[in-house]
Structures are given as C-alpha cells and as structure tokens.
C-alpha positions in Angstrom: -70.1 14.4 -80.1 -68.9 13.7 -76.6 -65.8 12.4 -75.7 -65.2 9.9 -72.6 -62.7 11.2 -69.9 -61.6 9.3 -67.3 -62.1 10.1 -63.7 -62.3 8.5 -60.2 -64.7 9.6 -57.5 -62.7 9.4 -53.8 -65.6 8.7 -51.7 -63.8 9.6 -48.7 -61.7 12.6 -49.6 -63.0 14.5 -46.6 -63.9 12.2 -44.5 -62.3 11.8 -41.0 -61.4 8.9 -38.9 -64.0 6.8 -38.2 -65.2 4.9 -35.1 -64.4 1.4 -37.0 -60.8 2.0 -37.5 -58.6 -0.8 -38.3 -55.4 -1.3 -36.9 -51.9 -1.7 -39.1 -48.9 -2.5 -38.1 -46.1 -1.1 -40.2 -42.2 -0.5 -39.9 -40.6 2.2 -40.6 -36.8 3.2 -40.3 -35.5 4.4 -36.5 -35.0 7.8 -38.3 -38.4 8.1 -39.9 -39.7 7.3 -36.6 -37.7 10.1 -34.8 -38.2 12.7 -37.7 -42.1 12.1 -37.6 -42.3 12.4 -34.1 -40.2 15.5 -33.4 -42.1 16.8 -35.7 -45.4 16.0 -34.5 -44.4 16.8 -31.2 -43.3 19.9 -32.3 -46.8 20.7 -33.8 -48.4 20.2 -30.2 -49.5 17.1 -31.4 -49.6 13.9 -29.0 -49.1 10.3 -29.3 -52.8 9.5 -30.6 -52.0 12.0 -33.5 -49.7 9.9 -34.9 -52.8 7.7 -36.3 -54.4 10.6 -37.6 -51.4 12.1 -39.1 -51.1 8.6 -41.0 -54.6 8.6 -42.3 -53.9 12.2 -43.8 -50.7 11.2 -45.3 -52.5 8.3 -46.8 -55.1 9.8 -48.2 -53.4 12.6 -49.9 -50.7 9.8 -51.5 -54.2 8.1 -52.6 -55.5 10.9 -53.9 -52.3 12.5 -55.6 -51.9 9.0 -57.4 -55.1 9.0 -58.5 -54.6 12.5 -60.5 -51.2 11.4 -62.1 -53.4 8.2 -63.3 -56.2 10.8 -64.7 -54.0 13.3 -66.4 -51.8 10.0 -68.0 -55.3 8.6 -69.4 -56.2 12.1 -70.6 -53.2 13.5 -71.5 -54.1 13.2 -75.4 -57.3 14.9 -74.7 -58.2 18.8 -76.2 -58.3 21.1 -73.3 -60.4 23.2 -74.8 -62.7 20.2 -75.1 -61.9 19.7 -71.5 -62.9 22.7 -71.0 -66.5 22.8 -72.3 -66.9 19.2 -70.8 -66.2 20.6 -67.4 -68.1 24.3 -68.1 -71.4 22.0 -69.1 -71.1 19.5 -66.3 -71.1 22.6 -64.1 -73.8 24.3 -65.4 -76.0 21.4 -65.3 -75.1 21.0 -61.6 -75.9 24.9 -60.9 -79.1 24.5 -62.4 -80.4 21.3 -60.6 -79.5 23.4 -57.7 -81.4 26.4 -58.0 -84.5 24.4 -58.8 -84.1 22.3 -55.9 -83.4 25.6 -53.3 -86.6 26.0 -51.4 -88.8 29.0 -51.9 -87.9 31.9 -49.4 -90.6 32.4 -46.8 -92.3 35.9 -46.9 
C-alpha cells in the first residue's frame, strides 16, 4: 500500500539570473533601503548586486514557503512511512544510475 505525499518540484532552485530578466519596481521603506545597502556595501558588493541579492532573497522566501506548505499537508503522515518512501525513492534512483554510468575504458 502506498501512501500519496505531497511535494513541489522548484525548477529553478539553483538557477541563476538569467539573460531575460524582468524588471520590478518595488518600494520599500527609507530604512530598509539604507539597511540593505550598508549592508551590501559592506559585503563589497556594488550597486548591480542589489538585483541579485533580491533574486536570492526571493527565492529562498519561495522556497521556505513552499516547505511550511509540505510539512502542513503531511503533517498527519507516519515518519517512519516517510521514511521507507524516501529510502525506496532513493534506491531506485541509485540504481538507474549505476546502470546508466558508462563502462570504464581499459
């Protein structure tokens, strides 16, 4: 018997900035501005960083709310049947690898 768990797949999780960026325009307080830019500049960080350091921050809020959304779905599942579920998906992976690895040349 297998039992469903919920789970999202962040396509870009690692993924950096790409050439087709979009632009935002946002507001923020005077002091948030200040803070985040002592700060950056602090860091060595310059002026095009601040993009970047956006794109970061959103992504990890993404992703953070995305695991509180998981565990909430799950959180009446076994965690021992968690477990096994995880333990067998990663076994299946392991193996599909080693078949696929290319025979070492002699």
């Amino acid at each position: 018997m297998y039992r469903r768990l919920s789970v999202y797949q962040l396509v870009c999780a690692g993924a950096r900035m790409e050439e087709q960026a979009v632009r935002w325009s946002i507001k923020v307080s005077k002091d948030t501005d200040l803070t985040l830019r002592t700060f950056l500049g602090a860091q060595g960080m310059k002026k095009g960083d601040l993009s970047k350091f956006i794109e970061e921050a959103v992504r990890r809020r993404v992703l953070q709310c995305t695991i509180q959304d998981i565990r909430a779905h799950n959180a009446d599942a076994d965690p021992d049947e968690i477990q096994r579920i995880v333990d067998q998906a990663v076994s299946e992976v392991r193996s599909e690898r080693r078949t696929k690895k290319k025979p070492e040349k002699a």
